[in-house]
KENUPA-793199 format. One record per residue (C-alpha): residue in three letters; x, y, z. Coordinates in steps of 0.02 Angstrom, whole numbers, plus 32768, in hexadecimal, padded with zeros to 4 digits. Last residue first. Example, Ala and Ser with C-alpha at 12.3 -4.5 7.8 and 13.67 -1.06 7.14 Angstrom:
KENUPA-793199
ser82AC7FCB8165 ala82677F1F8186 
END
This chain:
KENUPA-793199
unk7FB679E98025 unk80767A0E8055 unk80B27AA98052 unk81207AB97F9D unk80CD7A257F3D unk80177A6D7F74 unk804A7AF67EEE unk800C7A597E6F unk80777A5C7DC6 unk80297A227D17 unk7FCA7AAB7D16 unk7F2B7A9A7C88 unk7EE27B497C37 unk7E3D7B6F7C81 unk7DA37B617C18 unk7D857BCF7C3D unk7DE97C5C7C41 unk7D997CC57BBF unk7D107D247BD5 unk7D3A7D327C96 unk7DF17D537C6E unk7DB47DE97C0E unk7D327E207C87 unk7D9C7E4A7CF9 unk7E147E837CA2 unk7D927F097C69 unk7D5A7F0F7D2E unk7E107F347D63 unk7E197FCE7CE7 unk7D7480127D20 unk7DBA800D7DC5 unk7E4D80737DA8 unk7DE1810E7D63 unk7D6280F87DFD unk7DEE810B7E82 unk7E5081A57E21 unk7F08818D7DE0 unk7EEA821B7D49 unk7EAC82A87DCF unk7F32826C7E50 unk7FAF82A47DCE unk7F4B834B7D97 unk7F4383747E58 unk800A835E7E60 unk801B83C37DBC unk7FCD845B7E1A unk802D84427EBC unk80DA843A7E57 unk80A184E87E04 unk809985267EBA unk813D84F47EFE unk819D85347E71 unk814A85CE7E78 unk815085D67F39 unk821A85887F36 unk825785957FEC unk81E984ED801D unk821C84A97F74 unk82CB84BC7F9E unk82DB848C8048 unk827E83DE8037 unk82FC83BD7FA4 unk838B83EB7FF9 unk834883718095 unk836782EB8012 unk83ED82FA7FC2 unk84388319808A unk8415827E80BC unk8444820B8036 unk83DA81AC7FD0 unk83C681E67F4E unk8335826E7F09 unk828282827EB3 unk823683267EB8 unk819C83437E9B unk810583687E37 unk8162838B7D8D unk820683897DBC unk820982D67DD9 unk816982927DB1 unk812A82267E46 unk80C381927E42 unk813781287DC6 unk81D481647E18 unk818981257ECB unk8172807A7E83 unk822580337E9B unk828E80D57EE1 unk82BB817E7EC6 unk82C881BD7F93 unk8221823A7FA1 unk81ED82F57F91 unk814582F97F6D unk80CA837E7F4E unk802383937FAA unk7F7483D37F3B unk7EFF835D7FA1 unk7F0982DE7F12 unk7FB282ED7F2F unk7FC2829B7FDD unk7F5A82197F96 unk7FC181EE7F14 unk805B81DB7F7B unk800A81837FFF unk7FEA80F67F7E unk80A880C67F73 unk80A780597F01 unk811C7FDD7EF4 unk816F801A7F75 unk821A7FE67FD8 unk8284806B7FE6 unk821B80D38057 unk82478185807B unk81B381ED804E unk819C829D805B unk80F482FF8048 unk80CF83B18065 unk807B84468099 unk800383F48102 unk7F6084048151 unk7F1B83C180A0 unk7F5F831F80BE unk7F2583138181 unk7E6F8340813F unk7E7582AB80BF unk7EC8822C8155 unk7E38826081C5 unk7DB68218814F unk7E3581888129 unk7E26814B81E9 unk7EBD8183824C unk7F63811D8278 unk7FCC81688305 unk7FF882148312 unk809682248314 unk80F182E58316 unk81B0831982FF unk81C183BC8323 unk81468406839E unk810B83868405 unk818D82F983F4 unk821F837A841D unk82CA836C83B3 unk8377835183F2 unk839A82C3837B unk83A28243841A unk82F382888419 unk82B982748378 unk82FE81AB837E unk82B981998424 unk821481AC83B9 unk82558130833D unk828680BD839F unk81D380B483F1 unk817080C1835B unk81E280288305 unk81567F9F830E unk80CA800882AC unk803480C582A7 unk802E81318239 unk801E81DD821C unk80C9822C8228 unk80CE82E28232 unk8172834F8215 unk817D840A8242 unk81D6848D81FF unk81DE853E8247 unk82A5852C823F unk82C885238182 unk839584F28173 unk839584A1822A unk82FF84558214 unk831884088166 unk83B583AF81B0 unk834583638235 unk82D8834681BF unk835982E08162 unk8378826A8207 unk82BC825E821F unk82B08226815A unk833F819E816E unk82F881598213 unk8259814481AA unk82AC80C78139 unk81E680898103 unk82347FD9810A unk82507FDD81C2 unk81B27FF781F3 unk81418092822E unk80AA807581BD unk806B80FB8137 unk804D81AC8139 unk80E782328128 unk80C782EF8138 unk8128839D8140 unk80C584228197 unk811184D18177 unk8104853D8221 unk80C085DE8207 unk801785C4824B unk8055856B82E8 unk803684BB8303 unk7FB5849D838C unk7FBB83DD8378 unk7EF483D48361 unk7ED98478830C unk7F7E847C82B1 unk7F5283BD826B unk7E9B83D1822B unk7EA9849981F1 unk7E8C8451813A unk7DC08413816E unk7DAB83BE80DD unk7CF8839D807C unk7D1E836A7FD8 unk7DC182F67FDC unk7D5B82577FF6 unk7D0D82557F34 unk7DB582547EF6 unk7DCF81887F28 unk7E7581847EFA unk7EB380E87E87 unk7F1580467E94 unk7F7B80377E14 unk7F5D7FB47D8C unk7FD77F8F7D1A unk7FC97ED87CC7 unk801E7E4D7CD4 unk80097DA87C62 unk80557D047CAC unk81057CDE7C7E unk81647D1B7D21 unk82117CC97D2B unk825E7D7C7D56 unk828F7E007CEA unk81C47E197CAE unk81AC7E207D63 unk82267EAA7D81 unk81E07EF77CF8 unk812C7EEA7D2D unk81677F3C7DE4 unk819F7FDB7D81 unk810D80007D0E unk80B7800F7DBC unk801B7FCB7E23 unk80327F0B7DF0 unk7F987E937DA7 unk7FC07DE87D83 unk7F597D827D1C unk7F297CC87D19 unk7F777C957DA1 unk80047BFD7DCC unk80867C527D75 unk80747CEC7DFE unk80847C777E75 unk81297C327E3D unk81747CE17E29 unk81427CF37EE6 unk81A07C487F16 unk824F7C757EB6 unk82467D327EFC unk82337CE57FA9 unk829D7C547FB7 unk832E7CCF7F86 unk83107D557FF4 unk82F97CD08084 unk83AC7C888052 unk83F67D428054 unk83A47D5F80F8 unk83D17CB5814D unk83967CEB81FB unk830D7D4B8261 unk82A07D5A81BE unk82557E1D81D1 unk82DF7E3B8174 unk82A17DE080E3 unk82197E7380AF unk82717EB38016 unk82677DF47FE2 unk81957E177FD4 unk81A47EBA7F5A unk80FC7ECA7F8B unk80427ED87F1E unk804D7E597EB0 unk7FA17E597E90 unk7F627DB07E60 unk7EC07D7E7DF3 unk7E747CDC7DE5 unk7E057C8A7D73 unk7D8C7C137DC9 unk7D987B657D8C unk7D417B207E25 unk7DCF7ACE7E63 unk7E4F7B327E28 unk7E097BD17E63 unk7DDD7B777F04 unk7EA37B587F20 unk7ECC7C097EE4 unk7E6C7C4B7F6E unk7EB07BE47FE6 unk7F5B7BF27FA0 unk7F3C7CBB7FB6 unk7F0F7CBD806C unk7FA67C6A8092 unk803E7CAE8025 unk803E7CFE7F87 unk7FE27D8D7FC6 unk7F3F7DF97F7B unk7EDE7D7E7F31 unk7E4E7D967EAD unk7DD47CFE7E95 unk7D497D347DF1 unk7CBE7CE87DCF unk7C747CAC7E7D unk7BEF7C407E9D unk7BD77C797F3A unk7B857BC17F7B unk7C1C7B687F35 unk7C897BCF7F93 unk7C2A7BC38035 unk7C2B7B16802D unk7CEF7AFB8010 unk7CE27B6F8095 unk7C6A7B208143 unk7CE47B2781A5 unk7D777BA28183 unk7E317B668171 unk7ED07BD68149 unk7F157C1081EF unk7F107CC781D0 unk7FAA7D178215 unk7FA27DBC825D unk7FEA7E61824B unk7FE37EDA82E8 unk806D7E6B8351 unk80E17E8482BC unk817D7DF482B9 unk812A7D7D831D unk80897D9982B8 unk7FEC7D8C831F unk7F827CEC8304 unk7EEA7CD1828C unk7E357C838286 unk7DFE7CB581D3 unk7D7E7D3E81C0 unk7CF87D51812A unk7CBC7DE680DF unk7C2F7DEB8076 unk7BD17E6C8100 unk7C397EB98186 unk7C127E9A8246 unk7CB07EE9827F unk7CE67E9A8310 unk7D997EC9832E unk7DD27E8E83C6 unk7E5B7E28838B unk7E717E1882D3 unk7E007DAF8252 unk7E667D6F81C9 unk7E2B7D7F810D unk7DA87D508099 unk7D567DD9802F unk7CA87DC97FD9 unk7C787E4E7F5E unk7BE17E5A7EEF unk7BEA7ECB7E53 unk7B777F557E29 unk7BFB7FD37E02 unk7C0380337E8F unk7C1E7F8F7EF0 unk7CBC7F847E79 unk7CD9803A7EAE unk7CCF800F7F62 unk7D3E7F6F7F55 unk7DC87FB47F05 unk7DD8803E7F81 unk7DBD7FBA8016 unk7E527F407FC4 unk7ECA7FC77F9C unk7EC380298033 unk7ED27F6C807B unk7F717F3E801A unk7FAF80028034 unk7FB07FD380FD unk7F507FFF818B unk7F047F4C81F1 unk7E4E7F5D8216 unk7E327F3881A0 unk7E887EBE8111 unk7F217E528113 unk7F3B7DAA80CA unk7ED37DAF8053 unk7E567D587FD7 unk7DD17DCB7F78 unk7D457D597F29 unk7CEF7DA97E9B unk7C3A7D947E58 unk7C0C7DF47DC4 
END
């Protein structure tokens, strides 16, 4: 089978949409079908990658690292017919994904979108008009989604909230998957060797992008509280966004040194990621936003438990109780949480055993078995391709 990937974001940008993308796309390859992604090229990054196609693009105003693809390619309308393609799967509502569903139309493709975001959880990167912007938003992404064929969304949660909205195309759950066959060879020593963290010091861990929406002034505020209770703690943050800076004079206004307390250390390639997992002891998560939350799974495919804030997507990852522990969000909740499995060895070990079981069921080449079946369900029969009366041109402009 021939599918099309459309997206807005994809390497060498970090984000769970491109985890998702690249993980999908290796097993898919795995499975003997041909992938062809379009997306936005990025400044100096020349990665000569085959199937993939770049879009000229400009640097977001409100993220210099995430750019805009303007949404015309010589040469495409071409292309597409040449590929053939039986399958169009977008990523975004927004740019990348009304060119993909505009070829889907036109060569009665049957398309596929993963509602990947929560996209009005993202409004305050609008300078003005939040509520109105919230609004515009949920209205426009439930219209998408009635414009595919299927929707796929990583959590039970996320297809509820759909199923509560205007959304009357079929969803299905689809997580995104860990690709097991990475965690073999680890080298576990990773972070104390290169940070020269002491033995006994307990390694807490969050990995994912340093933005508003993943509330990480919350989680250095409740380490800070963690510290005081459990002092041969340390937090790392892998990762690598707009709010580094405030952050870091964040742990110092807190009285905390960036070298042995609170570490960054940028964005990593996965291979790093996997030994920076199983260098620590644990995972914590603050973000209220997920619908997801791949870094979850992957922490626990390398045996980590999770303390995170109970939110969208998070409670469908983690068990509370089971291979975490799942709190408010207040402050002190949360650092009690951190506390008490650190303290708790039996506790702490039986959560590290159901953790790997987790990761076990969510594995890479599990998920993509699912996404081939549906797959080849709307490919059997899609076509031909129920009529829409309403053009999405109508909301830009043609």
């Amino acid at each position: 089978m021939k599918i099309g990937i459309f997206t807005d974001s994809y390497k060498p940008y970090t984000s769970g949409v491109v985890t998702s993308i690249m993980t999908f796309k290796e097993e898919l390859s795995r499975l003997g079908h041909e992938i062809f992604v379009f997306a936005p090229k990025y400044p100096h990054y020349n990665e000569d990658e085959d199937g993939v196609y770049r879009f000229y693009s400009l640097p977001s105003p409100t993220n210099p690292d995430f750019t805009l693809a303007i949404p015309i390619l010589p040469g495409l309308n071409m292309l597409i017919k040449k590929l053939n393609l039986d399958i169009i799967h977008v990523h975004s509502p927004f740019t990348m994904g009304r060119v993909g569903l505009r070829y889907a139309r036109k060569y009665n493709i049957p398309i596929v979108f993963t509602f990947h975001t929560l996209y009005d959880q993202y409004v305050h990167y609008v300078p003005v008009a939040h509520e109105l912007a919230k609004e515009v938003t949920i209205k426009y992404s439930d219209y998408f989604c009635n414009q595919c064929d299927h929707v796929v969304v990583p959590t039970s949660e996320v297809e509820q909230i759909l199923h509560n909205r205007e959304v009357k195309t079929p969803v299905t759950v689809i997580p995104t998957g860990v690709p097991l066959h990475k965690y073999t060879k680890t080298n576990g020593n990773w972070l104390r060797s290169q940070y020269d963290i002491p033995e006994g010091t307990r390694i807490l861990l969050f990995a994912g992008r340093l933005t508003r929406e993943k509330n990480l002034e919350f989680l250095i505020k409740a380490f800070k509280k963690i510290k005081n209770e459990i002092v041969n703690t340390c937090l790392v943050l892998t990762a690598q966004g707009p709010q580094e800076s405030e952050l870091k004079k964040l742990v110092l206004d807190l009285g905390m040194s960036l070298e042995k307390d609170v570490i960054f250390t940028g964005s990593v390639p996965f291979d790093i990621l996997v030994d920076i997992y199983f260098s620590s002891d644990l995972f914590v998560f603050s973000s209220m936003t997920e619908t997801q939350g791949l870094v979850l799974i992957e922490a626990m495919a390398a045996g980590l438990p999770v303390v995170a804030v109970r939110a969208y997507g998070v409670q469908d990852m983690v068990d509370n109780g089971v291979n975490g522990f799942l709190t408010s969000p207040n402050l002190n909740d949360f650092a009690d949480a951190v506390c008490t499995l650190l303290q708790n060895d039996t506790t702490y070990c039986r959560f590290q055993k159901n953790a790997l079981k987790k990761a076990e069921s969510l594995s890479s080449a599990n998920m993509a078995q699912k996404l081939e079946a549906l797959y080849n369900r709307l490919y059997e029969t899609n076509r031909p391709r129920r009529h829409r009366t309403i053009d999405i041109t109508s909301w830009f402009g043609s």
